[in-house]
C-alpha positions, 0 to 999 in steps of 0.5 A: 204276386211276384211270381206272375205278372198276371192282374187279378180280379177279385169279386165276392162278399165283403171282398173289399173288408175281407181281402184290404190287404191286396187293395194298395195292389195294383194289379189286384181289383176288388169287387164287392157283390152277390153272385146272384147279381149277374149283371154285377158279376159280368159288369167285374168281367168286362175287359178281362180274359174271361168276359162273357 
């Protein structure tokens, strides 16, 4: 991460298990969910560069 300064969010199954180590980040938002779960998935998306 200290290569850009960029925040990330990161959004799957078991993100929040599966990637614990990033979740002390700052800049590293984990969001558990199903993409079948749209509503979910643009609810992640909401102020980011790739809001839909």
């Amino acid at each position: 991460m200290a290569e850009t300064d960029l925040n990330l969010v990161l959004y799957g199954r078991h993100v929040s298990q599966r990637l614990a180590r990033w979740a002390a980040n700052d800049r590293v938002t984990l969001v558990d969910g199903d993409f079948q779960d749209q509503a979910r998935l643009q609810a992640a998306l909401v102020g980011t560069d790739w809001s839909i």
